[in-house]
PyMOL Python script that loads the backbone (N, CA, C, O; Angstrom):
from pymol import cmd

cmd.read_pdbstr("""\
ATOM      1  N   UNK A   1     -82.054  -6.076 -13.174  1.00  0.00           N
ATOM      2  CA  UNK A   1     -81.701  -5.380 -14.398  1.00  0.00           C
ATOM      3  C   UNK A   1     -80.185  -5.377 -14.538  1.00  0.00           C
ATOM      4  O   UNK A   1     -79.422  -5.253 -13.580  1.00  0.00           O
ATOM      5  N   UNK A   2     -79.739  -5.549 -16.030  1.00  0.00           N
ATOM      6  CA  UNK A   2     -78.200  -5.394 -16.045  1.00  0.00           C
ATOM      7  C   UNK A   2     -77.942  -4.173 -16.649  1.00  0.00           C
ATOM      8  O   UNK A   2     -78.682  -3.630 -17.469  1.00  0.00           O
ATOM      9  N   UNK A   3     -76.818  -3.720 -16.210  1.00  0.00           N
ATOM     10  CA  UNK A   3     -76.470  -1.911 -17.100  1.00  0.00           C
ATOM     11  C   UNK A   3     -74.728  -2.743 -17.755  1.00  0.00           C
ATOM     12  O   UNK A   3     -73.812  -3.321 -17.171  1.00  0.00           O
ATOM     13  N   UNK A   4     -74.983  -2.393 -19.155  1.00  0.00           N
ATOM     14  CA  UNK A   4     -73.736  -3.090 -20.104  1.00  0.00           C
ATOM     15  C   UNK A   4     -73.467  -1.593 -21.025  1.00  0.00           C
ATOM     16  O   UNK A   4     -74.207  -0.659 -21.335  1.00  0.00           O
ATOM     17  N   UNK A   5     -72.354  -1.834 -21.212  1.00  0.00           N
ATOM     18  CA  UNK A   5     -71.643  -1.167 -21.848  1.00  0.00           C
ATOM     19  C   UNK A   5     -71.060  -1.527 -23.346  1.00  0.00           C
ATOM     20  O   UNK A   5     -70.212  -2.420 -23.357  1.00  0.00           O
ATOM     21  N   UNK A   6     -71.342  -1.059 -24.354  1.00  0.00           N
ATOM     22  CA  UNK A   6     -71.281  -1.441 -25.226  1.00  0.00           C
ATOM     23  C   UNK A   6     -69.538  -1.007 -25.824  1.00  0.00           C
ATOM     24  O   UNK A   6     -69.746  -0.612 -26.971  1.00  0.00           O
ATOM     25  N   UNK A   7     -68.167  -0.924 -25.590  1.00  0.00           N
ATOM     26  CA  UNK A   7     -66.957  -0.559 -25.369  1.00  0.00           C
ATOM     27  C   UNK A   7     -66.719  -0.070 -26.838  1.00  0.00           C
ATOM     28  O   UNK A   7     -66.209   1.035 -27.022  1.00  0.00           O
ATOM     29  N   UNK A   8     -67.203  -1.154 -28.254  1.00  0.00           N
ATOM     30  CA  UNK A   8     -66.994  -0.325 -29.548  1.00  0.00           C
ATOM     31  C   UNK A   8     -67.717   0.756 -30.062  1.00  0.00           C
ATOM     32  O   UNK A   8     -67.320   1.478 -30.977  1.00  0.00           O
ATOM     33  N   UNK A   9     -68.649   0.851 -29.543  1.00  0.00           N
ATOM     34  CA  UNK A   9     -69.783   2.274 -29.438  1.00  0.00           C
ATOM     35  C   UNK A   9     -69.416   3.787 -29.359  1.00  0.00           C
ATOM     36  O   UNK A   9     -69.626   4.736 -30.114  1.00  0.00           O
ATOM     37  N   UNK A  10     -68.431   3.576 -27.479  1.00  0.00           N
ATOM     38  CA  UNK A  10     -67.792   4.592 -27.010  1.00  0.00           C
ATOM     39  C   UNK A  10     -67.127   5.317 -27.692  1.00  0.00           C
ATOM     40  O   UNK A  10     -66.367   4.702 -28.441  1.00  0.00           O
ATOM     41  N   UNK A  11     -67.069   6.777 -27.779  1.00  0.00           N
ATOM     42  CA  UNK A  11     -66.276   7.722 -28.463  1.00  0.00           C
ATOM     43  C   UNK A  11     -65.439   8.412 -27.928  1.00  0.00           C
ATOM     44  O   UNK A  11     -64.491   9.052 -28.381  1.00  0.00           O
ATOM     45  N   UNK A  12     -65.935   8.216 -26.646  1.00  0.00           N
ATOM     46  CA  UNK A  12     -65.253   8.529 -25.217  1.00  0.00           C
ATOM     47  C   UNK A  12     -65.098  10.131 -24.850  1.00  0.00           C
ATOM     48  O   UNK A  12     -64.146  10.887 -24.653  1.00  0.00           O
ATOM     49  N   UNK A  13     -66.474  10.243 -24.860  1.00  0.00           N
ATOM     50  CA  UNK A  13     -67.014  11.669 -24.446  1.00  0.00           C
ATOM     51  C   UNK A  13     -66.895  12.295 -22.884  1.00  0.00           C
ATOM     52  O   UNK A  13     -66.806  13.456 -22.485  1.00  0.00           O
ATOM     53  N   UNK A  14     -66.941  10.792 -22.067  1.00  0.00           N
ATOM     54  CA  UNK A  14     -66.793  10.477 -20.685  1.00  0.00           C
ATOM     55  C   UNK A  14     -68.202  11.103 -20.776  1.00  0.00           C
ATOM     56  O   UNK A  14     -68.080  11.980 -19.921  1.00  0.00           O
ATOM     57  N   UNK A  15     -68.957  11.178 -21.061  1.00  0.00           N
ATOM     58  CA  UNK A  15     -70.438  11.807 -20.124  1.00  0.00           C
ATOM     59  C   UNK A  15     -70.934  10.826 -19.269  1.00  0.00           C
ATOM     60  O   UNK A  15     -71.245  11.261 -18.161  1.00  0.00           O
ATOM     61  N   UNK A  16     -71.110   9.571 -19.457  1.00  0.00           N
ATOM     62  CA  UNK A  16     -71.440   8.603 -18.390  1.00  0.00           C
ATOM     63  C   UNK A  16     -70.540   8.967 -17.145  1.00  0.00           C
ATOM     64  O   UNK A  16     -71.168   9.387 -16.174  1.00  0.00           O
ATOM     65  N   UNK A  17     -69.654   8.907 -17.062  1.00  0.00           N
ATOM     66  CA  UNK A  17     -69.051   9.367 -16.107  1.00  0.00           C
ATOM     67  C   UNK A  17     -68.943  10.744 -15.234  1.00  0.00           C
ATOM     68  O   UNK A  17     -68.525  10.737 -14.077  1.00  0.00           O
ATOM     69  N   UNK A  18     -69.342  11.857 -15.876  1.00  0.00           N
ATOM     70  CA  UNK A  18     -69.630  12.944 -15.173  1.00  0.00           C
ATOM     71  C   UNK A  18     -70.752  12.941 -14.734  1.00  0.00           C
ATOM     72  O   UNK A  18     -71.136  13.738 -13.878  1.00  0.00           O
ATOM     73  N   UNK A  19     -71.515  11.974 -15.289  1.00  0.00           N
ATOM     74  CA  UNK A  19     -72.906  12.253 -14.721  1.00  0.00           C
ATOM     75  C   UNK A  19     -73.031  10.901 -13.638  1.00  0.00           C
ATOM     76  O   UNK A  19     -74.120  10.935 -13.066  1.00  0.00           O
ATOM     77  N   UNK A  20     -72.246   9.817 -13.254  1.00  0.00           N
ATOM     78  CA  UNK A  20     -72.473   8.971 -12.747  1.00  0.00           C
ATOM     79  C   UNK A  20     -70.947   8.548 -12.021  1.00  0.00           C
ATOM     80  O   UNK A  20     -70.563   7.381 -12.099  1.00  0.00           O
ATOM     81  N   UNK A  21     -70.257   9.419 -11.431  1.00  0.00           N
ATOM     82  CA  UNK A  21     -68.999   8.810 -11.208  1.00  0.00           C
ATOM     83  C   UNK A  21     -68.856   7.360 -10.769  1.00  0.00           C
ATOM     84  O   UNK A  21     -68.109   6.522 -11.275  1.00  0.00           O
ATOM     85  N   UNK A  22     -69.616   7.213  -9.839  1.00  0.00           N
ATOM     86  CA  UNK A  22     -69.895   6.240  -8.731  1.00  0.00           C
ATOM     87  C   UNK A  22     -70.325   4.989  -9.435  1.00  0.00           C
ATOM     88  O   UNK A  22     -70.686   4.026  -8.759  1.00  0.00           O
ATOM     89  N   UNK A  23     -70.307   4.912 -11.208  1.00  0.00           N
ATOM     90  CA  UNK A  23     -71.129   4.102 -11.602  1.00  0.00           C
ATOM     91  C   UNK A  23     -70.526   3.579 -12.501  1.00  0.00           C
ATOM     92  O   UNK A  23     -70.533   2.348 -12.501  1.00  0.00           O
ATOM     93  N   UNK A  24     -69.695   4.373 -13.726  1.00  0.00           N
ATOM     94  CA  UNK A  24     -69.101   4.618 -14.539  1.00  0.00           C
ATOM     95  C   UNK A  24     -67.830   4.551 -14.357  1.00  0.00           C
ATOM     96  O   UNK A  24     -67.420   5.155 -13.366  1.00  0.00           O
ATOM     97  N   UNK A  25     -67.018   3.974 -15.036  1.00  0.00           N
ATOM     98  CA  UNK A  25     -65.088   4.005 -15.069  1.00  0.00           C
ATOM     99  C   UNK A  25     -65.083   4.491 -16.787  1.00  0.00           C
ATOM    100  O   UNK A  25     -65.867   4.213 -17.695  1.00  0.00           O
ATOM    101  N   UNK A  26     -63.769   5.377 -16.758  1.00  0.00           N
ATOM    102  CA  UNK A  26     -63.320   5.687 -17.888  1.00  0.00           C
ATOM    103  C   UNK A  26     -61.760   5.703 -17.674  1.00  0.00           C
ATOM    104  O   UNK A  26     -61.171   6.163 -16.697  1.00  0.00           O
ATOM    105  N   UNK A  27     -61.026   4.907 -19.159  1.00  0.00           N
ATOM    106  CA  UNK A  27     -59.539   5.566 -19.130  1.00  0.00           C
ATOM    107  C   UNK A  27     -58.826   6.343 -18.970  1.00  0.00           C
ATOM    108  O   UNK A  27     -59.110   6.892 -17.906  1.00  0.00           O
ATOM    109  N   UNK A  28     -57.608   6.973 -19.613  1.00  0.00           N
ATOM    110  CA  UNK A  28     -57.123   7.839 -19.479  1.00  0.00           C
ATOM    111  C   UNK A  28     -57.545   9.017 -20.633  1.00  0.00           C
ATOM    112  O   UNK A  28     -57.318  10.223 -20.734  1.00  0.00           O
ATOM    113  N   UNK A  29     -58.214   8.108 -21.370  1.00  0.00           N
ATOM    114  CA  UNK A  29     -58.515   9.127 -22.652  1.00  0.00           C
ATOM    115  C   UNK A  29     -59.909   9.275 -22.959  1.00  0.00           C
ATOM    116  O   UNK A  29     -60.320   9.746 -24.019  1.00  0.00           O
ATOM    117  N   UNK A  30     -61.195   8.549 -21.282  1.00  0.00           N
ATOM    118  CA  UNK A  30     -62.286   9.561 -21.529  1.00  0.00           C
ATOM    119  C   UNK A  30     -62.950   8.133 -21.997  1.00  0.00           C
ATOM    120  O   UNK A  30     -64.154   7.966 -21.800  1.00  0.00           O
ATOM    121  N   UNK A  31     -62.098   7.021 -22.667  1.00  0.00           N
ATOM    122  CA  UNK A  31     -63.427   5.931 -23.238  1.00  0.00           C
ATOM    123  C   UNK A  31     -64.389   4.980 -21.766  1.00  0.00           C
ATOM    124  O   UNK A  31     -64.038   5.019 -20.587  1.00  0.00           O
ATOM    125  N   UNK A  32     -65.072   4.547 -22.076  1.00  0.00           N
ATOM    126  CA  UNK A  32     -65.797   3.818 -21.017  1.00  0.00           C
ATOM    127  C   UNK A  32     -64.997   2.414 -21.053  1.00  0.00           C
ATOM    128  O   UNK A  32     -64.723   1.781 -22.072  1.00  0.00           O
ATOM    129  N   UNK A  33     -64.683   2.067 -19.730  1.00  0.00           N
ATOM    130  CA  UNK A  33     -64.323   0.864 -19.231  1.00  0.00           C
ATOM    131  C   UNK A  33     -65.647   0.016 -19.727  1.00  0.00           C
ATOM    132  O   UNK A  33     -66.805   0.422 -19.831  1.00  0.00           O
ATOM    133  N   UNK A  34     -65.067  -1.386 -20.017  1.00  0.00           N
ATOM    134  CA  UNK A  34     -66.170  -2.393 -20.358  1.00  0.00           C
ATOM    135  C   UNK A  34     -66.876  -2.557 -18.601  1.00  0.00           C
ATOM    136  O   UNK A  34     -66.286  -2.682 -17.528  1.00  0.00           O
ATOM    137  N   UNK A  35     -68.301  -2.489 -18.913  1.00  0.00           N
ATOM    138  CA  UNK A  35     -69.068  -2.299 -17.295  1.00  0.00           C
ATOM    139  C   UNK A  35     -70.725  -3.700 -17.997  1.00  0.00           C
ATOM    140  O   UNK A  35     -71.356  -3.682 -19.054  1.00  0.00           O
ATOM    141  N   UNK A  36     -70.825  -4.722 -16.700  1.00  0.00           N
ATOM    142  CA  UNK A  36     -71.964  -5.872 -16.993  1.00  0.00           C
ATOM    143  C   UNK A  36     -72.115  -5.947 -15.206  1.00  0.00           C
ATOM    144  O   UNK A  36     -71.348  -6.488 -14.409  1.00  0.00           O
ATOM    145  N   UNK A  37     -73.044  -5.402 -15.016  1.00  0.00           N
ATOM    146  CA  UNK A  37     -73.136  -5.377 -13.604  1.00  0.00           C
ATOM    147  C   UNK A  37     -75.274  -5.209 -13.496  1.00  0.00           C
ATOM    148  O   UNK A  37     -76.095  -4.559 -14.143  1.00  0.00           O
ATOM    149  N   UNK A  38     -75.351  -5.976 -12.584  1.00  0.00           N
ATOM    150  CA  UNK A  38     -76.675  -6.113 -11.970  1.00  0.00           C
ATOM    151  C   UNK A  38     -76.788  -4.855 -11.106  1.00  0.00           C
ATOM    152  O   UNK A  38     -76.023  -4.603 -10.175  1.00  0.00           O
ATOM    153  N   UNK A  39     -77.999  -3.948 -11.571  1.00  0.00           N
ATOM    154  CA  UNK A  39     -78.696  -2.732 -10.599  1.00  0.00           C
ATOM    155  C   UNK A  39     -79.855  -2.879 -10.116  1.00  0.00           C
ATOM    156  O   UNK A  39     -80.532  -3.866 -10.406  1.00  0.00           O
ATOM    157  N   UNK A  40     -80.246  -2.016  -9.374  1.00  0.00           N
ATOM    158  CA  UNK A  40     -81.678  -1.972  -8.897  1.00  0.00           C
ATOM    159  C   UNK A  40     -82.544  -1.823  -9.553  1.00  0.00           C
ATOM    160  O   UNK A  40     -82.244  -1.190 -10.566  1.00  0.00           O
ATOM    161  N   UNK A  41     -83.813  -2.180  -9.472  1.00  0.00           N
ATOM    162  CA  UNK A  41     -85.066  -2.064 -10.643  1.00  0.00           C
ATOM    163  C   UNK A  41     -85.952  -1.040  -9.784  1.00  0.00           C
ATOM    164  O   UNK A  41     -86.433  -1.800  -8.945  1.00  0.00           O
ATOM    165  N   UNK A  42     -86.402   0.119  -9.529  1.00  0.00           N
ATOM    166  CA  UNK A  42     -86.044   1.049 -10.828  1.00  0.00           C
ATOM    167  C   UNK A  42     -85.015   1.540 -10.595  1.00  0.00           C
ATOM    168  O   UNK A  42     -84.853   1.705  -9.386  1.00  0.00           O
ATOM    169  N   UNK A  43     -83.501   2.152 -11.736  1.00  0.00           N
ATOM    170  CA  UNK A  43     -82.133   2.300 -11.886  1.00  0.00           C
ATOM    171  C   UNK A  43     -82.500   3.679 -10.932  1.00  0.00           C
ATOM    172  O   UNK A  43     -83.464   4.438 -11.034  1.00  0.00           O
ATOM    173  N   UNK A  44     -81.388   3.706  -9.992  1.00  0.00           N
ATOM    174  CA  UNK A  44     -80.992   4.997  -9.286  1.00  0.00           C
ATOM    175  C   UNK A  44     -80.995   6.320 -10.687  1.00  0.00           C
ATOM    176  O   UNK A  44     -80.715   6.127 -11.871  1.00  0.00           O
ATOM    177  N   UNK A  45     -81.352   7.441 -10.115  1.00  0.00           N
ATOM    178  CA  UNK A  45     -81.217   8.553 -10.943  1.00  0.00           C
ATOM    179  C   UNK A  45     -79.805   8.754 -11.728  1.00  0.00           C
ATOM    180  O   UNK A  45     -79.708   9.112 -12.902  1.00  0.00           O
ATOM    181  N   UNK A  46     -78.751   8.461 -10.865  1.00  0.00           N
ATOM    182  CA  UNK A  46     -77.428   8.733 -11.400  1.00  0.00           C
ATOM    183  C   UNK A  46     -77.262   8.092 -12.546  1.00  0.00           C
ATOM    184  O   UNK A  46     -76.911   8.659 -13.581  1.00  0.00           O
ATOM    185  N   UNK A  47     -77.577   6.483 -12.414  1.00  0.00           N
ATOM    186  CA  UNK A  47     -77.823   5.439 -13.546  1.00  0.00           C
ATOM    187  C   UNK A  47     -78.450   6.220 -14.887  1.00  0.00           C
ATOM    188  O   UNK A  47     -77.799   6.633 -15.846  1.00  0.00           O
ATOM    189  N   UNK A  48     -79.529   6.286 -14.737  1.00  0.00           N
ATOM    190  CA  UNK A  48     -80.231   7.355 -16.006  1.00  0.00           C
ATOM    191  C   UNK A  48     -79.910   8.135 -16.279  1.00  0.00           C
ATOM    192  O   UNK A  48     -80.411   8.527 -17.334  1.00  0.00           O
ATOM    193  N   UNK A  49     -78.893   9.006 -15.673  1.00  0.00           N
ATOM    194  CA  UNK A  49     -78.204  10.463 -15.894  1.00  0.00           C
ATOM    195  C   UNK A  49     -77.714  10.313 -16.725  1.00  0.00           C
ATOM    196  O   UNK A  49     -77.854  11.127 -17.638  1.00  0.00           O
ATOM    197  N   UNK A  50     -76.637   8.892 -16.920  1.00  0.00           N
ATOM    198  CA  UNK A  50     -75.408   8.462 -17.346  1.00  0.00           C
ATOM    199  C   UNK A  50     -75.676   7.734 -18.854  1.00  0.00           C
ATOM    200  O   UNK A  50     -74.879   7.702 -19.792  1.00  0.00           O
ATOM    201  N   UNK A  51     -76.891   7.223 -18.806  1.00  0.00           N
ATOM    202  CA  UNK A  51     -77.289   6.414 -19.944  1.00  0.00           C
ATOM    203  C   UNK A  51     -77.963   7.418 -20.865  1.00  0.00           C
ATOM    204  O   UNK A  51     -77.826   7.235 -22.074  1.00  0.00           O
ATOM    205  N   UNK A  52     -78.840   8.698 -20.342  1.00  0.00           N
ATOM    206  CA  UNK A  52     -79.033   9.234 -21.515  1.00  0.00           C
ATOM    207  C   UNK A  52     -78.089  10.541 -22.301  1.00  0.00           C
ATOM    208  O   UNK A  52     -78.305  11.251 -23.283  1.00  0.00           O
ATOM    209  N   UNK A  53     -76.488  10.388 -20.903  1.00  0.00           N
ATOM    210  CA  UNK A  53     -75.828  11.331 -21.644  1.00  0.00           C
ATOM    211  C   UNK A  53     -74.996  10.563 -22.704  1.00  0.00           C
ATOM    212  O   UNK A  53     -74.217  11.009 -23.547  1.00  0.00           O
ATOM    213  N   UNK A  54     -75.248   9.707 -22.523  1.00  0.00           N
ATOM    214  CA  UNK A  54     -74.276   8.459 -24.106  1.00  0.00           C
ATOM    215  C   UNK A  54     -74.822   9.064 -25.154  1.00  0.00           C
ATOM    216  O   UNK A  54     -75.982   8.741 -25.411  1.00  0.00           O
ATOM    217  N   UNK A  55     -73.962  10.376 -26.279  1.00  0.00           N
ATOM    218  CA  UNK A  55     -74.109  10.880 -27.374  1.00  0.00           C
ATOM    219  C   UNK A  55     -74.368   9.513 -28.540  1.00  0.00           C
ATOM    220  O   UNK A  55     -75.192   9.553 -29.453  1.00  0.00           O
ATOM    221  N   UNK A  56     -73.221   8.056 -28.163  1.00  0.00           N
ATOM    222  CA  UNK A  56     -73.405   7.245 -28.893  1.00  0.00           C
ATOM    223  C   UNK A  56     -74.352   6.160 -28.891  1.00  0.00           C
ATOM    224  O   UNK A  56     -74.331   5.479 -29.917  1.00  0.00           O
ATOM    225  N   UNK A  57     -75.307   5.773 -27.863  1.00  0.00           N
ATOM    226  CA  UNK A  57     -76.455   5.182 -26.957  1.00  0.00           C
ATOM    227  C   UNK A  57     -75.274   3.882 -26.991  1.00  0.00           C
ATOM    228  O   UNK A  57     -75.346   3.104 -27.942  1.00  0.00           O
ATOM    229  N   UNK A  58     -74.284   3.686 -26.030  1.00  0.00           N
ATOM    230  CA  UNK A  58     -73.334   2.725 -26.117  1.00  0.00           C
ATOM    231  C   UNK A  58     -73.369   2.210 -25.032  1.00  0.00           C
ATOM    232  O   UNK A  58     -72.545   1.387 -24.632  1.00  0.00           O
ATOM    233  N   UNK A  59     -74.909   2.877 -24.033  1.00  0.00           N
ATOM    234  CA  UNK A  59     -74.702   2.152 -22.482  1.00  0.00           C
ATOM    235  C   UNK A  59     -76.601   1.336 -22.608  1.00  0.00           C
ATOM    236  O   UNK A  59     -77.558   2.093 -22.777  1.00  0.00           O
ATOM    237  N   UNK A  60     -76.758   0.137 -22.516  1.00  0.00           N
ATOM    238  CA  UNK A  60     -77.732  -0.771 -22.032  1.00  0.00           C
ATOM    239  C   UNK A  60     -78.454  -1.046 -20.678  1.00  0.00           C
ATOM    240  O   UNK A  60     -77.809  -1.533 -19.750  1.00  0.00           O
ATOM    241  N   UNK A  61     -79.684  -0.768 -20.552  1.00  0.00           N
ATOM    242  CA  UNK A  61     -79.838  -1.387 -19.223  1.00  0.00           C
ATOM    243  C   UNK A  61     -81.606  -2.763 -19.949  1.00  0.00           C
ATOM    244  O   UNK A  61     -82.657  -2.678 -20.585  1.00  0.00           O
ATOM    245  N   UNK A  62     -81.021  -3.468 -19.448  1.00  0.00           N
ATOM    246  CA  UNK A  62     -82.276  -4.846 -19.521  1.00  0.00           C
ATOM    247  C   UNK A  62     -82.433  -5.475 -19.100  1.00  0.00           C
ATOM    248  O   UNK A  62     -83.363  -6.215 -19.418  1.00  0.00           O
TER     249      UNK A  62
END
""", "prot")
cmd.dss("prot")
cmd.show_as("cartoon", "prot")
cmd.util.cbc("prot")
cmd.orient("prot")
């Protein structure tokens, strides 16, 4: 499975990131770093934490 980040989406709420530090990069101002990285099938909990706190649904996993 890939987890992508959709970077024009971001509003930069940082919630992916509070809920996924370990998973997630954000700037200085909270937006999501562009992220295309291969995870485990089924996504660790943190993974899902992070994807359904995206207010903008700007994070992918497929």
């Amino acid at each position: 499975m890939r987890l992508t980040i959709d970077t024009g989406k971001c509003s930069g709420h940082a919630r992916c990131w509070e809920a996924a530090p370990d998973v997630f990069d954000i700037d200085d101002n909270g937006y999501a770093l562009p992220l295309d990285v291969e995870v485990s099938d089924p996504p660790a909990d943190s993974i899902r934490a992070g994807i359904a706190a995206c207010p903008e649904r700007a994070i992918s996993l497929h």
